[in-house]
MIVEX-571418 format. One record per residue: x, y, z of N, C-alpha, C in turn; residue in three letters; residue number from 1. Coordinates in Angstrom, 1 decimal, always signed. Layout:
N
X,Y,Z,X,Y,Z,X,Y,Z,ALA,NUM
...
END
This chain:
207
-16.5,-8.8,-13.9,-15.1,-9.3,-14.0,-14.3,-8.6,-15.0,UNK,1
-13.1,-8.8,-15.0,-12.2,-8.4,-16.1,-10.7,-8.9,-16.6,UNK,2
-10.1,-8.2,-17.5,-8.9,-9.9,-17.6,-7.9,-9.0,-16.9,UNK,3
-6.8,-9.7,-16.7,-5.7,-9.3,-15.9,-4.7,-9.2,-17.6,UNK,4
-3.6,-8.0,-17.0,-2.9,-7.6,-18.7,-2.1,-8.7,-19.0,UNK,5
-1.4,-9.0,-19.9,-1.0,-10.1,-20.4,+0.8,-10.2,-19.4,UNK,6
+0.8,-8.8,-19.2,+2.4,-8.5,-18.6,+2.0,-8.6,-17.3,UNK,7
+1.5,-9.1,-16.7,+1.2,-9.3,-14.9,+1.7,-11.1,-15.3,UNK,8
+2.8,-10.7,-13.9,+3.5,-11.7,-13.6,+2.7,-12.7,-12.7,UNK,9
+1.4,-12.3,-12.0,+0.6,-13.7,-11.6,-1.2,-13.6,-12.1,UNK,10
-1.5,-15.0,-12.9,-2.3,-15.1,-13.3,-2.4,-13.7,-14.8,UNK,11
-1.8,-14.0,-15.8,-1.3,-13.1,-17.0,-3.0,-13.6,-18.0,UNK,12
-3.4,-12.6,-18.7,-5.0,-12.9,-19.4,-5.9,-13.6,-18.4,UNK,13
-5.7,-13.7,-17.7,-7.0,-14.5,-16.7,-8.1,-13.3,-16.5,UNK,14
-9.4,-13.6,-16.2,-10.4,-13.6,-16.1,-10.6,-13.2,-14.4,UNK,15
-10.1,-12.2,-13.7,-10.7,-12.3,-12.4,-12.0,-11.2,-11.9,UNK,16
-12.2,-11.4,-10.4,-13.1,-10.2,-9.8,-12.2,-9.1,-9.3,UNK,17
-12.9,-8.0,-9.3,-11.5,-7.1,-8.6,-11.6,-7.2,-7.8,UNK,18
-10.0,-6.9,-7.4,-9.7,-6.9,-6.0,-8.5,-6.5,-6.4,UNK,19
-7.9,-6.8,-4.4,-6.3,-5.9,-4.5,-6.2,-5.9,-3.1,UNK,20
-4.8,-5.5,-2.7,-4.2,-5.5,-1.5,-5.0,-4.5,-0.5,UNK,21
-5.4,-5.0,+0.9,-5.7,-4.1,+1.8,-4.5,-3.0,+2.3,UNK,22
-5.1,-2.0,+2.4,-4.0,-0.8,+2.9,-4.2,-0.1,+3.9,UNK,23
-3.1,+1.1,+4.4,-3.2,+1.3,+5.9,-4.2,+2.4,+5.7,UNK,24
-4.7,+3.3,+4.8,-5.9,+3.9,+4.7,-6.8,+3.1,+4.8,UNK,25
-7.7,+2.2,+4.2,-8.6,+1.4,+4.0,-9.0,+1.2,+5.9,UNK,26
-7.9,+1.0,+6.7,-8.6,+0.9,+8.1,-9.0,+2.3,+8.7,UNK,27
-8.1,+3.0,+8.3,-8.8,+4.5,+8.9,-10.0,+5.5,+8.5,UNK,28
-10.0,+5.0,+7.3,-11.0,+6.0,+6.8,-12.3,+5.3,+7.2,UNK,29
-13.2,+6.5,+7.9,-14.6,+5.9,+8.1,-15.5,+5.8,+7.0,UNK,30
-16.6,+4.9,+7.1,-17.5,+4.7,+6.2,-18.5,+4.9,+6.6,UNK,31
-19.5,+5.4,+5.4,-21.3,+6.1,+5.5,-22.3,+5.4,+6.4,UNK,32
-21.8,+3.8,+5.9,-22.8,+3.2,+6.4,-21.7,+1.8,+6.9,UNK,33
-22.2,+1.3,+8.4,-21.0,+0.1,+8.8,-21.2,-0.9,+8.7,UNK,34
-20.3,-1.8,+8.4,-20.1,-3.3,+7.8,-21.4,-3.8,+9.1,UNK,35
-22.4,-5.0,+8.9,-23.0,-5.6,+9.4,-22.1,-6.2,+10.7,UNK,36
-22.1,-6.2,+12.0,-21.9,-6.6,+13.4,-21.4,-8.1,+13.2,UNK,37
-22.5,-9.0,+11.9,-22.3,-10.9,+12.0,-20.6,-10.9,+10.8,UNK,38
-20.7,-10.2,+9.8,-20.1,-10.1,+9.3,-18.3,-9.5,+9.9,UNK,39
-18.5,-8.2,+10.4,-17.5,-8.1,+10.9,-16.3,-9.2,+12.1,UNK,40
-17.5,-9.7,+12.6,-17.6,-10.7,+13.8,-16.7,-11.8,+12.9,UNK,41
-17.5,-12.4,+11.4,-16.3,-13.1,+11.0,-15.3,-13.1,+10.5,UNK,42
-15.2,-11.6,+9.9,-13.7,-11.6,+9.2,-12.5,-12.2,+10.4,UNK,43
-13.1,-11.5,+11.7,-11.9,-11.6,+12.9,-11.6,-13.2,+13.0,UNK,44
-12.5,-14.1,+12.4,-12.3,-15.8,+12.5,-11.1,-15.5,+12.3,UNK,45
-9.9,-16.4,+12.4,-8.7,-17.3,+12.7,-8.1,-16.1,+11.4,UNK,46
-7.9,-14.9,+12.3,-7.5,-13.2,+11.0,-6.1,-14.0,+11.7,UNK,47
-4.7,-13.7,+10.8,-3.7,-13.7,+11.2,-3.2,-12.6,+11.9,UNK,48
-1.7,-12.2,+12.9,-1.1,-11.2,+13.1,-1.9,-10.7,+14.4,UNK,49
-2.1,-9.5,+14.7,-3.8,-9.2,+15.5,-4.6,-8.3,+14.9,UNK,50
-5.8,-9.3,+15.2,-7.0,-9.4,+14.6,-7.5,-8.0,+15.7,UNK,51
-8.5,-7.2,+15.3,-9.2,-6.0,+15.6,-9.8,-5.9,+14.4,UNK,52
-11.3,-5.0,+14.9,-12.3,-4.2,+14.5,-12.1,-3.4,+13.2,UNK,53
-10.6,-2.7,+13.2,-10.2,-1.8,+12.0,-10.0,-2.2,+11.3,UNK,54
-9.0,-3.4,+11.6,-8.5,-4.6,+10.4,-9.4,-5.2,+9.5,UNK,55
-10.4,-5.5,+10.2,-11.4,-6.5,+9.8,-12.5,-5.6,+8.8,UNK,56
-12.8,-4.4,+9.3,-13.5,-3.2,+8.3,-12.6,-2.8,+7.5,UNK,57
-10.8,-2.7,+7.4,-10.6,-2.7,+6.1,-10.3,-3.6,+5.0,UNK,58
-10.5,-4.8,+5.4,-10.7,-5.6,+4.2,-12.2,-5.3,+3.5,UNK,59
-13.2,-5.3,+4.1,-14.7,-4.3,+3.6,-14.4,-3.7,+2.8,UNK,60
-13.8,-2.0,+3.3,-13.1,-1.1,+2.6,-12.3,-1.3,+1.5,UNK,61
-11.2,-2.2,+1.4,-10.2,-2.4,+0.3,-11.2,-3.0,-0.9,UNK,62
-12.3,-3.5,-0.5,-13.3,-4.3,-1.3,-13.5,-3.1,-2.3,UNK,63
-14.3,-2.3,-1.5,-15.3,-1.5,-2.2,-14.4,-0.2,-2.8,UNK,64
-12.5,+0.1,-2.4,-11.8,+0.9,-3.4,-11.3,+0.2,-4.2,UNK,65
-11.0,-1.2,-4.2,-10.4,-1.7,-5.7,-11.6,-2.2,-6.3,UNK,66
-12.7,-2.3,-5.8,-14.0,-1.9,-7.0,-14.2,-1.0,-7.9,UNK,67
-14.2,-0.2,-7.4,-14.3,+1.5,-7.8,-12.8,+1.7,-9.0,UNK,68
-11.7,+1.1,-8.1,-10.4,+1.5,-9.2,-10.6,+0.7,-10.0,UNK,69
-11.0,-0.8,-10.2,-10.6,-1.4,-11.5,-11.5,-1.5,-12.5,UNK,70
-13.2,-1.2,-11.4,-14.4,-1.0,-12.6,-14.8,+0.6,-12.8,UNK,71
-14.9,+1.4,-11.8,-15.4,+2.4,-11.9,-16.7,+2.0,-11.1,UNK,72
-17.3,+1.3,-10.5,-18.7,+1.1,-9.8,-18.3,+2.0,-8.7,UNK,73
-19.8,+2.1,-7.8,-19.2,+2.9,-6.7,-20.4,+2.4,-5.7,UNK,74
-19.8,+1.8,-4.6,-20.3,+1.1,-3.8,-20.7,+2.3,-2.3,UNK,75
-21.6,+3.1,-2.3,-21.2,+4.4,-1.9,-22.7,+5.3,-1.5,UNK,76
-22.5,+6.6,-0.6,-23.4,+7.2,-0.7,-23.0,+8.6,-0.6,UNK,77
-24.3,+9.6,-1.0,-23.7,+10.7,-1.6,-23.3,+11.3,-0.2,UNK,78
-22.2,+12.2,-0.4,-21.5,+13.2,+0.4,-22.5,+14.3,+0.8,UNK,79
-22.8,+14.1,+2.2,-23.1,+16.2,+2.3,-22.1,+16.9,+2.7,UNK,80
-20.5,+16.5,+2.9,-20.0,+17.6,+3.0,-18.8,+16.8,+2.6,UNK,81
-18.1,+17.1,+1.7,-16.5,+16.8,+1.2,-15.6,+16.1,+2.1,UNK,82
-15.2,+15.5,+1.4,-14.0,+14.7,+2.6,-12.7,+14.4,+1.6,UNK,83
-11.7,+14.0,+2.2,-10.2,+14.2,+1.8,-9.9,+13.0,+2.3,UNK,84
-8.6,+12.7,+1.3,-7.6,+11.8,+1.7,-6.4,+11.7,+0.8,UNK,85
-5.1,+11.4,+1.4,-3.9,+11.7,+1.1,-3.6,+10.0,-0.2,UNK,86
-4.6,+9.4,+0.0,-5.0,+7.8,-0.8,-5.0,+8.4,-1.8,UNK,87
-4.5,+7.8,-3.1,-4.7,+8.5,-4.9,-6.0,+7.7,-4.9,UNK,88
-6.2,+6.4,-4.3,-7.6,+5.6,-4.9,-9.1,+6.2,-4.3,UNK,89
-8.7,+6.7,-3.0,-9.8,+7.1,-2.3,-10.2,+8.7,-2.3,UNK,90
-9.1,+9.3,-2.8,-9.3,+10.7,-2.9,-9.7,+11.0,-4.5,UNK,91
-9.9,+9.8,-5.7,-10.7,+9.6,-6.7,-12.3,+9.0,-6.0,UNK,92
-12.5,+8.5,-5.4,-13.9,+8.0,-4.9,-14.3,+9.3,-4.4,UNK,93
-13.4,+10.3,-3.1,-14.5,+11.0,-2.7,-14.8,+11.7,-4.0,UNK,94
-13.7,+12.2,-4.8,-14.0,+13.3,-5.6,-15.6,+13.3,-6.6,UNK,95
-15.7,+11.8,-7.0,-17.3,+11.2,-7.2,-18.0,+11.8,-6.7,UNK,96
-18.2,+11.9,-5.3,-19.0,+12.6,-4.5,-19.6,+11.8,-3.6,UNK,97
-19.1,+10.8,-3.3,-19.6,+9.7,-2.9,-18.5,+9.4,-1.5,UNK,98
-19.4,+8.7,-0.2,-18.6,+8.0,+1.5,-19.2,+6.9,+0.8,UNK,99
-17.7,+5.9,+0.9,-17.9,+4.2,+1.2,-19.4,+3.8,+1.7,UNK,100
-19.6,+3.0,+1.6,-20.7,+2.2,+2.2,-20.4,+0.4,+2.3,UNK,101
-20.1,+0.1,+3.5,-20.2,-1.3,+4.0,-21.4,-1.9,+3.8,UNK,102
-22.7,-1.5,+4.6,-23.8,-2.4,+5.1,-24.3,-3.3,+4.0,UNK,103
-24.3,-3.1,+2.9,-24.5,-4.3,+1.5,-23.6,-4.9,+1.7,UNK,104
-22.1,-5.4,+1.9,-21.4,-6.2,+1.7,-21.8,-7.6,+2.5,UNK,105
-21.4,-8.8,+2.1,-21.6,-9.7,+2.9,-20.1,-10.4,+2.2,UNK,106
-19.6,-10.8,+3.5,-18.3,-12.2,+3.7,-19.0,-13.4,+3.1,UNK,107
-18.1,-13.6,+1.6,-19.1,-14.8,+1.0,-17.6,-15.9,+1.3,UNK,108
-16.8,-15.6,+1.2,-15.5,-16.7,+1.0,-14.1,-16.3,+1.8,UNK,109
-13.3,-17.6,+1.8,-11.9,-17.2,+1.7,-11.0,-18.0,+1.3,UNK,110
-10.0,-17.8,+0.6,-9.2,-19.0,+0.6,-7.6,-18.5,+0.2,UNK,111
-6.8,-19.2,+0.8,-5.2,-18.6,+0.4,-4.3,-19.5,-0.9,UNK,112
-3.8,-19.0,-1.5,-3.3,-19.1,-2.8,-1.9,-20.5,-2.1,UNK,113
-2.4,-21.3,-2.7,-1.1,-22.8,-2.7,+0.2,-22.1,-2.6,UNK,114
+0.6,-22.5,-1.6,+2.4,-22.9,-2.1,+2.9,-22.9,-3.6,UNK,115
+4.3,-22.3,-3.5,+5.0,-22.4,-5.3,+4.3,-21.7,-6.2,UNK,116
+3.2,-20.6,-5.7,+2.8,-19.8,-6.6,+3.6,-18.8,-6.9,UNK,117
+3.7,-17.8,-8.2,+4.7,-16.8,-8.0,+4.2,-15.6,-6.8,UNK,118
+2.9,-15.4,-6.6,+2.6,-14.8,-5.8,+1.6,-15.4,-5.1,UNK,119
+1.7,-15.0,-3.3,+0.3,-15.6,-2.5,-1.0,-15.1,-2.0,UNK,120
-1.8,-15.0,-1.8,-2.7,-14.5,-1.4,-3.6,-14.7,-0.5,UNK,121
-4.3,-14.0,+0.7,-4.9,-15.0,+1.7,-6.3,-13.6,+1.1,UNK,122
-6.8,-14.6,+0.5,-7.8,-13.6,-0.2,-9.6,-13.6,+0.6,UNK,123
-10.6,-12.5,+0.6,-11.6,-12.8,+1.4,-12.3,-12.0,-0.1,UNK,124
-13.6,-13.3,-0.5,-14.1,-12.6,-1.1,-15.6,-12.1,-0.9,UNK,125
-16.3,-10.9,-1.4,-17.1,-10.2,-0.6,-18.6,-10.1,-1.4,UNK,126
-20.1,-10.4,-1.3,-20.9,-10.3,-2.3,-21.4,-8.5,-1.7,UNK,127
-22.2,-8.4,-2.8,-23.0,-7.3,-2.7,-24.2,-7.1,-4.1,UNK,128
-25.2,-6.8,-3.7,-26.5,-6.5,-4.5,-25.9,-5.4,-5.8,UNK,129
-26.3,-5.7,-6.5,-26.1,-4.7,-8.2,-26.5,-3.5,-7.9,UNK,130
-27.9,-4.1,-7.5,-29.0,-2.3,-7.2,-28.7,-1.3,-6.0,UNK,131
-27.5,-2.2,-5.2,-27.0,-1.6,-4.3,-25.8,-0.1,-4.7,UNK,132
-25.4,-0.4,-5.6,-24.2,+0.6,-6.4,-25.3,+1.8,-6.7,UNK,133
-24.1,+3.0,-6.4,-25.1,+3.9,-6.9,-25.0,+4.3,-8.8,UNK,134
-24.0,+3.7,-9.6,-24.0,+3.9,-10.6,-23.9,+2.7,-11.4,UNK,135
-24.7,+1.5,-11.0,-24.8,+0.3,-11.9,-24.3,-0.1,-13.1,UNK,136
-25.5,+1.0,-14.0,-25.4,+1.3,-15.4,-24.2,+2.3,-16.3,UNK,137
-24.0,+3.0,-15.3,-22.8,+4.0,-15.7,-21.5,+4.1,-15.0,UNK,138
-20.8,+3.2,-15.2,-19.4,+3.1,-14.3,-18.8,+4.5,-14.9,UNK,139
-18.0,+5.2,-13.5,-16.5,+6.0,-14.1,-15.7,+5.3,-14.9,UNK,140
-14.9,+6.3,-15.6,-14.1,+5.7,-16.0,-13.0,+5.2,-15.2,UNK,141
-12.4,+3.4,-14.8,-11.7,+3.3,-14.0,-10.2,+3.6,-13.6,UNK,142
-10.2,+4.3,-12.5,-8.9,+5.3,-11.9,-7.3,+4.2,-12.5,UNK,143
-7.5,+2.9,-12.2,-6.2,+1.8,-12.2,-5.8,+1.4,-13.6,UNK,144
-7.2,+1.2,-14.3,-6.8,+0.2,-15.5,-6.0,-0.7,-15.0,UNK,145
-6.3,-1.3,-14.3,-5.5,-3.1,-14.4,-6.2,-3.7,-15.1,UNK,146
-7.6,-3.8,-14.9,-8.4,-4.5,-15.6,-8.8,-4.3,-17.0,UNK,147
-8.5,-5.2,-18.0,-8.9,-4.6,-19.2,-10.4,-5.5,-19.0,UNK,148
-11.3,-4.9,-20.1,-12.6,-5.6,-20.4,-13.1,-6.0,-19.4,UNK,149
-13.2,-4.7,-18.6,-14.3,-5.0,-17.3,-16.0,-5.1,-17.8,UNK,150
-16.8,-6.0,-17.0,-18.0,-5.9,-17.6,-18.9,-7.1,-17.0,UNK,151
-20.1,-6.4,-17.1,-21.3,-7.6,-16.5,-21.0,-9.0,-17.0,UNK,152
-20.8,-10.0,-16.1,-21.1,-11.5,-17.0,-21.9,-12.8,-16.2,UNK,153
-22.8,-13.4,-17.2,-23.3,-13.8,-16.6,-22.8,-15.4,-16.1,UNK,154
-23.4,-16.3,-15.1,-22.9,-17.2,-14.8,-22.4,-18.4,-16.0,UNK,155
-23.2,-18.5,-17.0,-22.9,-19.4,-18.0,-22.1,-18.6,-18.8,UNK,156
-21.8,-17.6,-19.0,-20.7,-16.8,-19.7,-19.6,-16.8,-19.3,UNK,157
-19.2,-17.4,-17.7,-18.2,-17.3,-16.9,-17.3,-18.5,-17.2,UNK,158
-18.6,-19.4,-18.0,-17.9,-21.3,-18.0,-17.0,-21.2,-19.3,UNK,159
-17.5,-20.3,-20.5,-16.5,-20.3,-21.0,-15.0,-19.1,-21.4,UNK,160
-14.6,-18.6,-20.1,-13.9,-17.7,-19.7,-12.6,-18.3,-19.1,UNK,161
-11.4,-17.6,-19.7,-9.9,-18.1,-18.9,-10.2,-18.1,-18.0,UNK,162
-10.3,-18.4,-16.9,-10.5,-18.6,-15.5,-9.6,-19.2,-14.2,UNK,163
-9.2,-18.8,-13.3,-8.2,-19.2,-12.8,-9.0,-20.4,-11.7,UNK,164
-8.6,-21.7,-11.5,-9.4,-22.3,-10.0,-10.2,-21.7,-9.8,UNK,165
-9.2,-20.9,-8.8,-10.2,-20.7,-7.5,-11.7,-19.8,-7.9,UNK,166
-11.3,-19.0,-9.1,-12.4,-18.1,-9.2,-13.5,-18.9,-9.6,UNK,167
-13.0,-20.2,-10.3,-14.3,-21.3,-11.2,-14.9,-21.9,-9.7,UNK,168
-14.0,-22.0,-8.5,-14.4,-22.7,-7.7,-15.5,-21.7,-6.4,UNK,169
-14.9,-20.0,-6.7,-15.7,-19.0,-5.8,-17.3,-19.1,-6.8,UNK,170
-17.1,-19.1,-8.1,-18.6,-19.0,-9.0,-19.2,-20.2,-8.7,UNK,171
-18.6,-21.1,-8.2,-19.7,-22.9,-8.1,-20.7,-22.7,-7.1,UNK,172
-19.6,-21.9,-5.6,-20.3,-21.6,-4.7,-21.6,-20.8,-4.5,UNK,173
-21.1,-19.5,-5.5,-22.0,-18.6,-5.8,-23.4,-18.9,-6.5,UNK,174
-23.0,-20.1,-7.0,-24.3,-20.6,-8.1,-25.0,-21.2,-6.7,UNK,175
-24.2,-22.1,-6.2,-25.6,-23.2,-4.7,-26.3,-22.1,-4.6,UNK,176
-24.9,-20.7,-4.1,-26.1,-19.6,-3.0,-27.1,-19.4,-3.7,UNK,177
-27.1,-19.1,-5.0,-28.1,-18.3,-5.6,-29.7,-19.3,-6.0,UNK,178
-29.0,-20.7,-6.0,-30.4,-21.6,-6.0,-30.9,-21.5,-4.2,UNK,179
-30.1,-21.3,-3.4,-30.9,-21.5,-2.2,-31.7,-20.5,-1.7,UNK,180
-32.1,-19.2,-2.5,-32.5,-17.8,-2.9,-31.8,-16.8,-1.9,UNK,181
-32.2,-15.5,-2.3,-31.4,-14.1,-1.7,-31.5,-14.0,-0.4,UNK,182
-32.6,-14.2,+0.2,-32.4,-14.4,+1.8,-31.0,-15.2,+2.5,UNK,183
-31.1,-16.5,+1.7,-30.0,-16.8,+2.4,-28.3,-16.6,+1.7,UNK,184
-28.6,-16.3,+1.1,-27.2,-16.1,+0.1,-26.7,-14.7,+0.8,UNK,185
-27.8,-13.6,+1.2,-27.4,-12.7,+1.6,-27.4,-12.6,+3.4,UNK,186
-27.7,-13.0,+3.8,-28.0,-13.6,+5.2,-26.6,-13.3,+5.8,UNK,187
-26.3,-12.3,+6.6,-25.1,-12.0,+7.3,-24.3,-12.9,+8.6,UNK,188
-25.3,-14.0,+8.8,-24.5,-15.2,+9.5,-24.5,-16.4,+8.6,UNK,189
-24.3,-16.3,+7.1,-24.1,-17.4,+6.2,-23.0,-17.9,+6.7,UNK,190
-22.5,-19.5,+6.7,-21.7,-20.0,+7.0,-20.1,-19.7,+5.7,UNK,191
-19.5,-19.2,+6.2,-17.9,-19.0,+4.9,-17.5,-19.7,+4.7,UNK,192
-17.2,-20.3,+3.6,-16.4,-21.3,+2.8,-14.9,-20.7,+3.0,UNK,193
-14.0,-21.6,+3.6,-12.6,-21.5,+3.6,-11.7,-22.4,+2.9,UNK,194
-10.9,-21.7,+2.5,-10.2,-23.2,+1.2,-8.6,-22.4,+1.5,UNK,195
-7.7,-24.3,+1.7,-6.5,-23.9,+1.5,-5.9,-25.0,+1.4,UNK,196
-4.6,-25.2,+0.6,-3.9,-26.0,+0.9,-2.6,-26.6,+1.8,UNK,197
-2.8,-27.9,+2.6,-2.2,-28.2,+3.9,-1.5,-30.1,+3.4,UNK,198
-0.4,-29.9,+3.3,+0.6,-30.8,+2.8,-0.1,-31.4,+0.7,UNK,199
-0.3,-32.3,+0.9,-0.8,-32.9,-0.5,-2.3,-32.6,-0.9,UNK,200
-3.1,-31.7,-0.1,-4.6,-31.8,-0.3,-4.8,-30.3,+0.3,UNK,201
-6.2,-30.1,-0.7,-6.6,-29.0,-0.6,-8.0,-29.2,+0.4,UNK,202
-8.1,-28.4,+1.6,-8.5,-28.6,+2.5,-10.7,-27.3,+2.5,UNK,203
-11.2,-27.6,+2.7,-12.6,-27.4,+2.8,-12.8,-27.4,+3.7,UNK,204
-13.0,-25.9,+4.7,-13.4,-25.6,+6.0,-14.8,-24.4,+6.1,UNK,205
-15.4,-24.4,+7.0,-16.3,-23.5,+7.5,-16.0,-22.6,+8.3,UNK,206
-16.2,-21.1,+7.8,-15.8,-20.1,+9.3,-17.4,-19.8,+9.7,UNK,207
END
C-alpha cells in the first residue's frame, strides 16, 4: 500500500492499494501469460457499455501497470525479444525487460464509489501471490510517484492506517479469504464480492 499526496483532490493522505484508470493501451497490448478463462468470464458479469474479451483483460492489465507505476513491482516475465509501446507506463515496464503476466491474478472484488463523492469509481479489485512478482524484494524505482510510502504491510498494521471504507472493508474480506486457506482464496471461480450504493443503503451482492 501507499498514501495518496496530501494535494489529491479525492481521498488526500489516505492509505490506498494501487491502482488507477484502465486505458485504451491496456486492451491492446498482449500479455506473456493469459488471464485465467473463470476469471475473465467474470469480469464480463453485469461490465457496463459493451462488455468483450479485450475490455475485460484490460482491467487485468491496468492492474498489473499501475502496480509497476506506483510501486515499482513487476508482475511479469522476462522478454526474449523487445517489445514497444507508444504508453509512457508500459514502455517503462517493457524497458525492465519484462511481458505483462495475467495468469496469477485472481478477481477478488468490486465495488463503485457512493454518490456525492468528488470523484467516482467503479473499481475491480485484483489478488496476486508475492512470490509471483518477479522482483519482490527489489522494486524499481516507481515510474508515477503518486504513491508516497509505498511498502509491505501487514494485516494488523493496516488497522491502524488512514484508511478509506472501502479499502478497511476490501482488507476484512481479504482476512475471511485468507483463514479459509490459499486454495480457496486463490481459486479462480471464487465467488466476487460486489458492493454499491442504491438509494439509502449500501448494497452486498455476489458476481
Amino acid at each position: 500500500m501507499g498514501r495518496r499526496c496530501a494535494g489529491h483532490a479525492f481521498m488526500p493522505d489516505k492509505y490506498v492499494f494501487p491502482g488507477g484508470r484502465r486505458d485504451a493501451a491496456d486492451c491492446r497490448i498482449a500479455p506473456a501469460g493469459a488471464l485465467h478463462p473463470d476469471v475473465a468470464e467474470k469480469l464480463l458479469v453485469r461490465m457496463k457499455g459493451k462488455a468483450g474479451p479485450a475490455r475485460a483483460r484490460g482491467l487485468a492489465m491496468a492492474a498489473v501497470r499501475e502496480t509497476f507505476e506506483e510501486t515499482g513491482f513487476i508482475l511479469g516475465r522476462r522478454m526474449e525479444r523487445a517489445r514497444r509501446s507508444a504508453h509512457e507506463g508500459w514502455r517503462a515496464f517493457f524497458a525492465a525487460g519484462f511481458a505483462p503476466d495475467l495468469a496469477p491474478l485472481r478477481y477478488f472484488a468490486r465495488a463503485i464509489t457512493p454518490p456525492g463523492m468528488s470523484r467516482r469509481f467503479d473499481a475491480r479489485f485484483f489478488l496476486a501471490e508475492a512470490s509471483r512478482l518477479a522482483n519482490p524484494d527489489r522494486p524499481l524505482p516507481p515510474p508515477s510517484g503518486e504513491l508516497l510510502d509505498s511498502r509491505w504491510l501487514t494485516l494488523e498494521e493496516t488497522r491502524r492506517m488512514e484508511l478509506p471504507r472501502i479499502t478497511r472493508r476490501i482488507l476484512a474480506l481479504l482476512e475471511d479469504g485468507l483463514a479459509e486457506g490459499r486454495e480457496a482464496l486463490f481459486s479462480p471461480r471464487r465467488p466476487i464480492s460486489f458492493q454499491y450504493r442504491k438509494g439509502k443503503s449500501w448494497r452486498f451482492e455476489t458476481i
